[in-house]
N, C-alpha and C positions, 0 to 999 in steps of 0.2 A: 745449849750445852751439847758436847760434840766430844767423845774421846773410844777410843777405841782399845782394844783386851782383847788378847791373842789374836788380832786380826778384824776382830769383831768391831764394826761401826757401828756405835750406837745410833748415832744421829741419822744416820742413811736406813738402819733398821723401823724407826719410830715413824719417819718419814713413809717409810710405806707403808705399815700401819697406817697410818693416819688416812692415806690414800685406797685404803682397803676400801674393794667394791664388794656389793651383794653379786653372787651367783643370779646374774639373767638370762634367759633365751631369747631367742626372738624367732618372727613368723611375719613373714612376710608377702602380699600381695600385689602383683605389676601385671597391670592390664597390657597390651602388645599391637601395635599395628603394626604394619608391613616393614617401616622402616625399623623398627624397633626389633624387631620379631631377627632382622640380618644383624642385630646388634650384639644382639642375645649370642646369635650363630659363633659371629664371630669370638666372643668373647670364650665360649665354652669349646672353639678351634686351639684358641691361643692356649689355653688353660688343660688340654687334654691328657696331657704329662701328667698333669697336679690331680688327676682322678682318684681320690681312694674307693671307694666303694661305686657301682652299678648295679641300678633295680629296671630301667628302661633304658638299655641300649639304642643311642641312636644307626638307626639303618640305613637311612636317607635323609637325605634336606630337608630343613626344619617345616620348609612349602611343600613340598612334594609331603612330606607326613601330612602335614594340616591338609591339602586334600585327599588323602587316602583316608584320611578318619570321614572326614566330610561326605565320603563318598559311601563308606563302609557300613555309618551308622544312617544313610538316609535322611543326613541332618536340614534343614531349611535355613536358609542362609539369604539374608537381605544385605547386599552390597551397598552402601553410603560412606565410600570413599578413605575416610582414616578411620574406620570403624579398627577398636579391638579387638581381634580376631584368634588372640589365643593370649593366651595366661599363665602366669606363672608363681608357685609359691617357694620360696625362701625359707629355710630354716637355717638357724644356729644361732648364738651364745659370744658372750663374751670371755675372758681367759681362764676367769677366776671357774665360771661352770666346766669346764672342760678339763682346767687342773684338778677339780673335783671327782674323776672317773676315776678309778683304780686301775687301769691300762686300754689299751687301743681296743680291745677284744668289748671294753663296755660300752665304748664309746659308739660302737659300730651297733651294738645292741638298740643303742638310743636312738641311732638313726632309723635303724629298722623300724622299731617304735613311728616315729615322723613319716614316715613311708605310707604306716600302715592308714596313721591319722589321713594323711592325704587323700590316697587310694578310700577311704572311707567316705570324705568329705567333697571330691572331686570328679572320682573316677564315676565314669560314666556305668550308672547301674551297680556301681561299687567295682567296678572293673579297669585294669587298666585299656581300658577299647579305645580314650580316647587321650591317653597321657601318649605324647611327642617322646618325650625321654626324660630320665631322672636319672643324676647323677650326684655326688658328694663328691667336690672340688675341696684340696686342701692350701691355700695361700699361705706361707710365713705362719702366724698364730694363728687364723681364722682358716673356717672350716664351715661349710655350708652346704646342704642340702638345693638341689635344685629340679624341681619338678614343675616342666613345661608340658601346657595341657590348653586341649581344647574346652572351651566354654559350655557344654550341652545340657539343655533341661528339656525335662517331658511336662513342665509348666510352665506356662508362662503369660501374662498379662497382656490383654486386647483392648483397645478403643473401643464405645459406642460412638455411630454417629447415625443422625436425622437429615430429613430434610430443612434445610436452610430457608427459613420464611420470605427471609429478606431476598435471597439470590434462589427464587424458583428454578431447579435442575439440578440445584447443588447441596452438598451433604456438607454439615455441620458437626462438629462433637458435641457428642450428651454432655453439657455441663450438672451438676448437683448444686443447692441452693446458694452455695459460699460462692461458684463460679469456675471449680474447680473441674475438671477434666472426670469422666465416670470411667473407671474399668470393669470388665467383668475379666475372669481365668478361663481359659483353652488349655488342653490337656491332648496331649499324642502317647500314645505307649509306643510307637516306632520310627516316626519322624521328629525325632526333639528339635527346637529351635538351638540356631547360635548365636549368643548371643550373651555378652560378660554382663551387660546391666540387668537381664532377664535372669543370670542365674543366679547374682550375687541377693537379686530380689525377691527369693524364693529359697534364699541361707540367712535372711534376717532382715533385709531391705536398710533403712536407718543407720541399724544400728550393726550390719552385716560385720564388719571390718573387725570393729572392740569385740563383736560376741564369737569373732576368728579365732581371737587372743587368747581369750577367755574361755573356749573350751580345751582347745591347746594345751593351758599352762593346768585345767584342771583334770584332763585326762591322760597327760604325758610329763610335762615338764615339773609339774608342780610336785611328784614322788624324785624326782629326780635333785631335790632339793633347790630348785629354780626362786626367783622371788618374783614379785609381781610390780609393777611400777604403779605409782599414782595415776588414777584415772584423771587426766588436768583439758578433756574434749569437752566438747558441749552437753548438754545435757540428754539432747534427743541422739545425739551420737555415743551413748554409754548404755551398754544394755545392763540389765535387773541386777547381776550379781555382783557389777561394778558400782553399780550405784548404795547399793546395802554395803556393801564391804568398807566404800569410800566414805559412806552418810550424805550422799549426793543426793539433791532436791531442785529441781525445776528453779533455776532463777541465783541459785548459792553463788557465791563472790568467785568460784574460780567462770562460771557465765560470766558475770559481767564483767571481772577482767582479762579473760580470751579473746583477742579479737582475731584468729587465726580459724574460720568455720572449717576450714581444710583438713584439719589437724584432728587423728585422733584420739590416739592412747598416747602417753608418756613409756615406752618399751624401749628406748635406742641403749644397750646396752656399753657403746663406745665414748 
């Protein structure tokens, strides 16, 4: 049924209704090599029009900043070629969250918010020492936060290794009974290592990525009346609060039929 009263479409009204989404955010993480890192450049060149907001002005090239952090914080740095060498988080929302602010003025508050979570969650020592630049780009409806950052920890995970019985002169890893690789932790208070898989490993390891989400949506977005999406990853990739929230148990029917190990939260609000 389809008729319209004073102008009014019924049918085109119901229709979006029906289409009514939840209020989401999103949070997102992108590891960075060299090629990647000029991508980024670029794209944040093309886009610099479309700035609304500035919390780390860029000063210089996105390279020339990554070694002046590198240089600054006395950071330790192993070269292996397409190694990730800087990082980057993503914020923002889909329409319906953003039509939900009462004006630009709140919207800017939010971000501030996101900012702060980051700088908390990234910044070197809680500081911006090793954040490249962050910016709020505004495209058409979307709007997103963008904060490029160098990877630093003051911990980070070591190999043991022995002498090799078999190859007298030569050094083996400490395996443990399963056959499995031994680590012990190292620890710098002024030299932090760089390194994205060492820090993401020392923010959750596993389950780093979902418990990103997840503290996110429960320290920022979630007063903001955000919704949360189905946790539909693996098991050992959903941390504790997702799993209580979802009734998620080691082996449940969304494991066995995931065959996607890549994949972790259900969050894409598009």
């Amino acid at each position: 049924m389809s008729y319209e009263l004073d102008g009014w479409d019924y049918h085109a009204y119901q229709m979006k209704v029906d289409r009514a989404r939840d209020k989401k955010e999103t949070i997102s993480e992108f590891g960075l090599n060299k090629l990647e890192i000029a991508k980024h450049e670029e794209y944040l060149e093309q886009n610099k029009d479309n700035i609304v907001q500035t919390f780390v002005p860029k000063t210089m090239s996105f390279m020339d900043k990554w070694q002046y952090i590198v240089n600054n914080n006395f950071a330790i740095y192993n070269n292996r070629g397409k190694n990730k060498i800087m990082c980057c988080l993503q914020f923002g929302g889909n329409l319906e969250f953003f039509e939900s602010f009462p004006n630009e003025k709140a919207i800017d508050a939010y971000f501030q918010e996101c900012y702060q979570f980051a700088l908390d969650l990234v910044g070197y020592k809680q500081t911006d020492r090793n954040i490249v630049c962050a910016y709020v780009i505004y495209e058409g409806n979307r709007r997103n936060l963008w904060v490029w950052f160098v990877p630093l920890t003051n911990k980070w995970r070591i190999r043991y290794y022995v002498e090799d019985p078999s190859q007298p002169g030569k050094k083996a890893l400490l395996r443990d009974e399963c056959g499995e690789p031994k680590y012990g932790v190292k620890e710098s208070k002024y030299s932090p290592l760089l390194s994205r898989s060492e820090f993401w490993a020392q923010h959750g390891g596993l389950v780093s990525f979902s418990w990103l989400q997840e503290s996110f949506w429960q320290k920022v977005s979630k007063k903001h009346g955000a919704k949360r999406g189905e946790s539909s990853s693996y098991f050992y990739n959903t941390c504790d609060e997702q799993a209580r929230r979802y009734r998620r148990y080691e082996g449940d029917d969304i494991d066995d039929d995931n065959d996607d190990k890549h994949f972790f939260v259900d969050d894409d609000p598009y």
